[in-house]
LUMLUMRO-154882 format. One record per residue (C-alpha): x negated, y negated, z negated; residue number from 1; residue in one letter. Coordinates in nm, 2 decimals, always signed. Example, Ala and Ser with C-alpha at 12.3 -4.5 7.8 and 13.67 -1.06 7.14 Angstrom:
<atoms>
ATOM   east  north     up num residu
ATOM  -1.23  +0.45  -0.78   1      a
ATOM  -1.37  +0.11  -0.71   2      s
</atoms>
This chain:
<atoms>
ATOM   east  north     up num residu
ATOM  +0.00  +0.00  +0.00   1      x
ATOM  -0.11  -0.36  +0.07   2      x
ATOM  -0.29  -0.51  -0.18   3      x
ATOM  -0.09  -0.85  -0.32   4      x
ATOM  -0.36  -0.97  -0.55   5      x
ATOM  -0.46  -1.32  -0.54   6      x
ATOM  -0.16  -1.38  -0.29   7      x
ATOM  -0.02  -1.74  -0.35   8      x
ATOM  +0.36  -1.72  -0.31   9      x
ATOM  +0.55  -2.04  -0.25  10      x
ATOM  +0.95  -2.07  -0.23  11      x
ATOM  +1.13  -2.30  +0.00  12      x
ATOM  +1.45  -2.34  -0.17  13      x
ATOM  +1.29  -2.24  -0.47  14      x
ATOM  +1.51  -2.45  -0.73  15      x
ATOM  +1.80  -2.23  -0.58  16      x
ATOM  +1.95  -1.94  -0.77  17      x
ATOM  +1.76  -1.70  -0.49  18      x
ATOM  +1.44  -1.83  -0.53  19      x
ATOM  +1.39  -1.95  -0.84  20      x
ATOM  +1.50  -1.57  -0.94  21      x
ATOM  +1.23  -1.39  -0.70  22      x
ATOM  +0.98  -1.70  -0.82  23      x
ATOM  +1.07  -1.54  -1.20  24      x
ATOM  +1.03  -1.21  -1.12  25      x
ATOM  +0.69  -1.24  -0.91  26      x
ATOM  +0.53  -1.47  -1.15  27      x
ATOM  +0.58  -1.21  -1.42  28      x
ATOM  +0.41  -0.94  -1.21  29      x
ATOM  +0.14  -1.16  -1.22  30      x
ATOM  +0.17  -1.30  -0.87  31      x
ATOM  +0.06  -1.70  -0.77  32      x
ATOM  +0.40  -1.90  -0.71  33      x
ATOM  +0.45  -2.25  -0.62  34      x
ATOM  +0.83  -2.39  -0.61  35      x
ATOM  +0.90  -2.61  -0.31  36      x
ATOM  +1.16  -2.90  -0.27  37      x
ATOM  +1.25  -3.18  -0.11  38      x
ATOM  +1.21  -3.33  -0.45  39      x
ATOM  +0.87  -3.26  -0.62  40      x
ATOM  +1.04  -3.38  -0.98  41      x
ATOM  +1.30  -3.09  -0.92  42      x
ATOM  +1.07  -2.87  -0.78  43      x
ATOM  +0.85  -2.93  -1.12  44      x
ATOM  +1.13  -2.93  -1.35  45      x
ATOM  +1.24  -2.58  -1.24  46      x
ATOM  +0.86  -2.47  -1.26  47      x
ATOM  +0.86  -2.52  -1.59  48      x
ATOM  +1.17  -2.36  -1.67  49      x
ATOM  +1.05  -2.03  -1.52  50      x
ATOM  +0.73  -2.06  -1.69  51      x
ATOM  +0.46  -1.80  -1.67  52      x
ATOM  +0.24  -2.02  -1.44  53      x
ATOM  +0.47  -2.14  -1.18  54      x
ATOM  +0.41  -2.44  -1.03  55      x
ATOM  +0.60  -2.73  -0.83  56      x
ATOM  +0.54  -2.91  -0.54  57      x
ATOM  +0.74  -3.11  -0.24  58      x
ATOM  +0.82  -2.86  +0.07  59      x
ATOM  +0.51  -2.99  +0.25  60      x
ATOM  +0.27  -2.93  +0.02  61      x
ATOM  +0.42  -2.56  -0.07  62      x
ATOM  +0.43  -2.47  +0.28  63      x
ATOM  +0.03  -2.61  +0.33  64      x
ATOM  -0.07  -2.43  -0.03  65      x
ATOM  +0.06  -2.11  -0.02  66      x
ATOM  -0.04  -1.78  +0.19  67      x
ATOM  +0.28  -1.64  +0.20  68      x
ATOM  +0.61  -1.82  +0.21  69      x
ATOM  +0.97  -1.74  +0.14  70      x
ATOM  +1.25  -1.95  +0.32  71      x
ATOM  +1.54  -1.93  +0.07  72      x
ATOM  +1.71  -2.27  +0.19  73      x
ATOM  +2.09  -2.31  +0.26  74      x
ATOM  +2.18  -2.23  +0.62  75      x
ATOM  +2.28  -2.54  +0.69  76      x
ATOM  +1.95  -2.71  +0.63  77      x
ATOM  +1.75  -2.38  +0.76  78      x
ATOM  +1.65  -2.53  +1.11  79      x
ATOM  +1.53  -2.86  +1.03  80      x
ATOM  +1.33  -2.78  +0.73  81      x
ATOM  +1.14  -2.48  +0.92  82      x
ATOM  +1.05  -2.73  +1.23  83      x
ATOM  +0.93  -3.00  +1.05  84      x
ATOM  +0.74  -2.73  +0.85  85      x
ATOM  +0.57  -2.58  +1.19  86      x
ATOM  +0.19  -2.74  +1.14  87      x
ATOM  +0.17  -2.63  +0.76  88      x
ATOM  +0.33  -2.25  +0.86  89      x
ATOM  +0.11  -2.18  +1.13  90      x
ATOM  -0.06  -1.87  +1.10  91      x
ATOM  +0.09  -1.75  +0.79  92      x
ATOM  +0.38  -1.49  +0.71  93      x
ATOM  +0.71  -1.65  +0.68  94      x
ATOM  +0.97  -1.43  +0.48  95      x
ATOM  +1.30  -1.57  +0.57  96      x
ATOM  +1.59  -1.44  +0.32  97      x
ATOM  +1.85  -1.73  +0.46  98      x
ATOM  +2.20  -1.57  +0.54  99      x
ATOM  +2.46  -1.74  +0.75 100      x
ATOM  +2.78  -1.71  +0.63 101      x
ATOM  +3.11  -1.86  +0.61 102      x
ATOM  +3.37  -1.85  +0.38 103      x
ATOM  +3.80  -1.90  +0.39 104      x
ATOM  +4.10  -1.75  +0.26 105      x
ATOM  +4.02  -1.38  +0.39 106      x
ATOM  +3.66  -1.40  +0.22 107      x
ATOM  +3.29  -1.43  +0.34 108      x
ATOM  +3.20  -1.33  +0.69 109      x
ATOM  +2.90  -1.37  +0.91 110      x
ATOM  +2.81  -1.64  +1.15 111      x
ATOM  +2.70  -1.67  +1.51 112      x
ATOM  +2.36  -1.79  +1.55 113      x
ATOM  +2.25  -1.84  +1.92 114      x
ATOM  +1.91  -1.71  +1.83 115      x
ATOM  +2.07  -1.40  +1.73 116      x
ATOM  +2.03  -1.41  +1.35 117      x
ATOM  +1.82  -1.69  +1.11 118      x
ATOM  +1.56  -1.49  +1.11 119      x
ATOM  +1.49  -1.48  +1.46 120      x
ATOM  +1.59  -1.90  +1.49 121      x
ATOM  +1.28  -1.93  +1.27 122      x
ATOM  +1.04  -1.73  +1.46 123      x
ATOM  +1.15  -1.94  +1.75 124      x
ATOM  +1.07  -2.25  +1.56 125      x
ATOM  +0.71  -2.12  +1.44 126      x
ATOM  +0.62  -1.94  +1.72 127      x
ATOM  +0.27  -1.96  +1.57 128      x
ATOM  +0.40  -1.79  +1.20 129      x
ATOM  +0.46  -1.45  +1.16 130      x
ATOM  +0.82  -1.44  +1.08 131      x
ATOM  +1.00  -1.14  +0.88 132      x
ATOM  +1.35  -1.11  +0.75 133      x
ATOM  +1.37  -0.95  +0.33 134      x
ATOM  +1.52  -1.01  +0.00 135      x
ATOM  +1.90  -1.10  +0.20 136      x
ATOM  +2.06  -0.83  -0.08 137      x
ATOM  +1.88  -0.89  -0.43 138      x
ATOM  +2.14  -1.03  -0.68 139      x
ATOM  +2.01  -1.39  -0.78 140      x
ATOM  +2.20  -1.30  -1.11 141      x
ATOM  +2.01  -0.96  -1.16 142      x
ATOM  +1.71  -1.15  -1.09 143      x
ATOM  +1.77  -1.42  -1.35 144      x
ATOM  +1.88  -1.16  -1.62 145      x
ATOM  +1.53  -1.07  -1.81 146      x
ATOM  +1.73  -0.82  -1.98 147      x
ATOM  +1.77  -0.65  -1.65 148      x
ATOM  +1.37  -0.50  -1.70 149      x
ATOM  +1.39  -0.32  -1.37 150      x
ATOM  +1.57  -0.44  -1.03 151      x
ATOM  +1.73  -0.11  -0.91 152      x
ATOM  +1.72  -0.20  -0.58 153      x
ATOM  +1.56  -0.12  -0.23 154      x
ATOM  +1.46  -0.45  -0.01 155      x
ATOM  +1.49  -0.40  +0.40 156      x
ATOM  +1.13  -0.56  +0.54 157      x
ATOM  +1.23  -0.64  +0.94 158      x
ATOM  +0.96  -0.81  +1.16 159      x
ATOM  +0.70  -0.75  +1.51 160      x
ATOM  +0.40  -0.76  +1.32 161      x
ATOM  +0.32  -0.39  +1.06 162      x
ATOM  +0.07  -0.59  +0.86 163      x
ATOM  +0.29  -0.89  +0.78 164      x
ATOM  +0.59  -0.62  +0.69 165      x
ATOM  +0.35  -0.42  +0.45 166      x
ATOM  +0.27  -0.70  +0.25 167      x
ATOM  +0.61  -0.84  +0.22 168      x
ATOM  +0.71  -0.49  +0.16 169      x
ATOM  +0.43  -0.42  -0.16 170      x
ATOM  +0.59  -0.79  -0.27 171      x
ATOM  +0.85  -0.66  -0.31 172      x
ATOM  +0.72  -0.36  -0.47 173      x
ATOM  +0.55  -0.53  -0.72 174      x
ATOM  +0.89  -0.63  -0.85 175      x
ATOM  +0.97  -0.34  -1.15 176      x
ATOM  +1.25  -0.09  -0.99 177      x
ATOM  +1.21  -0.25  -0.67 178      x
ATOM  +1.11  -0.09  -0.32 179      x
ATOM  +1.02  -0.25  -0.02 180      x
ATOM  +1.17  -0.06  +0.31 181      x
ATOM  +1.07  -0.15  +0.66 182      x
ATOM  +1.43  -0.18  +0.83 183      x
ATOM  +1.32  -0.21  +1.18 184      x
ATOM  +1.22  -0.46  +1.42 185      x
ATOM  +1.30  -0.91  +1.40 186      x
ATOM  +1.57  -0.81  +1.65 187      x
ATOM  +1.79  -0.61  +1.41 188      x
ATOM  +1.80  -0.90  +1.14 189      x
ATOM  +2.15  -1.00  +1.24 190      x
ATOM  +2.33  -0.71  +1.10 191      x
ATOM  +2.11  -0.73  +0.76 192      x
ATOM  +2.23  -1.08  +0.68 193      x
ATOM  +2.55  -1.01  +0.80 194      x
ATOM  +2.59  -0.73  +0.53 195      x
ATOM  +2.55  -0.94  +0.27 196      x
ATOM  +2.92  -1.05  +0.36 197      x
ATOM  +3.01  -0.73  +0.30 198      x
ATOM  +2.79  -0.66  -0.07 199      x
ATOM  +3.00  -1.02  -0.18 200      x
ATOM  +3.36  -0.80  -0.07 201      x
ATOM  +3.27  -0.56  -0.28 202      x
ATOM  +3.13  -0.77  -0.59 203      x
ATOM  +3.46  -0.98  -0.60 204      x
ATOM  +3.67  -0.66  -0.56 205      x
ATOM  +3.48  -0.44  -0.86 206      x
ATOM  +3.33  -0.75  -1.05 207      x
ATOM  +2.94  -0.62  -0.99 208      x
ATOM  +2.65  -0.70  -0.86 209      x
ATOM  +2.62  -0.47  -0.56 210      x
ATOM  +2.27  -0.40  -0.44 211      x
ATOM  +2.15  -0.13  -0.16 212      x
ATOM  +1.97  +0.24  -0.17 213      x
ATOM  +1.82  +0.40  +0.11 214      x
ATOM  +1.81  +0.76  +0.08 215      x
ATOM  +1.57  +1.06  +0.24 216      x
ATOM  +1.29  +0.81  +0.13 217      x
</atoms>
């Protein structure tokens, strides 16, 4: 398995309940993180409520700082951010977790995107990053609950290039109960953030916090 050590994490969208909980949970296995916001107050401010060496920063300065970098922004701001983030992300592996959905009266369902999915939208807008799609169906809640010790969950890795999916995949594996599982190739993101309509059906319907397993594996 890749080896994660020394790896500086930074979290686009990091004062969010998404990645403020994988910020939590990857600082406590010892792993670099820097929180990133349009705000580097907020961005500070929510460092130093997750404690255990997490830093702040603006979105600029995350994105320039870190090796690896998690997009966990709101969809609506996902574009934008990512291209005027394109000199400071070139080269390095972008994780994007971002899931476009909608909400009425019937419930959540999944968006078009022309691109075919966010995932690939932001390969297309850093065509010099090495874009993967992970983390769409960890519960922010379970990830915020340190009672929770171990996140019973397995984590689908997409993406073109095997060395940028191994190390998002052994991030993910240096989560307690977590397992990082390559799901296939950037093209197939669309139905993996789509799902996560479906895991928010089933939370309202049995009041949990549904998660996936892979089996055979």
């Amino acid at each position: 398995m890749t080896d994660v050590t020394g790896v500086t994490v930074g979290v686009l969208g990091g004062t969010g309940p998404q990645g403020k909980g994988l910020a939590l949970r990857w600082a406590r296995a010892g792993i670099k993180v820097i929180i990133g916001s349009r705000s580097a107050e907020r961005a500070e401010a929510t460092a130093a409520e997750v404690g255990h060496g997490v830093s702040g920063a603006d979105n600029v300065t995350t994105a320039a700082v870190a090796d690896v970098v998690l997009v966990a922004v709101p969809w609506e701001g996902h574009g934008a951010l990512l291209e005027s983030l394109r000199e400071q992300l070139r080269g390095k592996i972008v994780i994007d977790c971002v899931n476009p959905l909608g909400f009425d009266k019937q419930g959540p369902y999944a968006l078009p995107v022309d691109e075919g999915s966010a995932a690939q939208q932001a390969a297309a807008l850093l065509p010099e990053s090495r874009v993967t799609a992970a983390f769409h169906h960890v519960s922010a809640v379970h990830l915020d609950d340190l009672s929770i010790e171990e996140m019973h969950t397995d984590v689908l890795v997409l993406g073109d290039d095997r060395e940028a999916t191994d190390l998002v995949r052994a991030l993910a594996d240096a989560v307690p109960g977590m397992r990082g599982v390559y799901g296939g190739r950037l093209r197939n993101a669309h139905q993996v953030e789509a799902f996560t309509a479906n895991l928010i059906a089933i939370n309202r319907r049995y009041k949990v916090q549904a998660g996936i397993r892979v089996t055979e594996i």
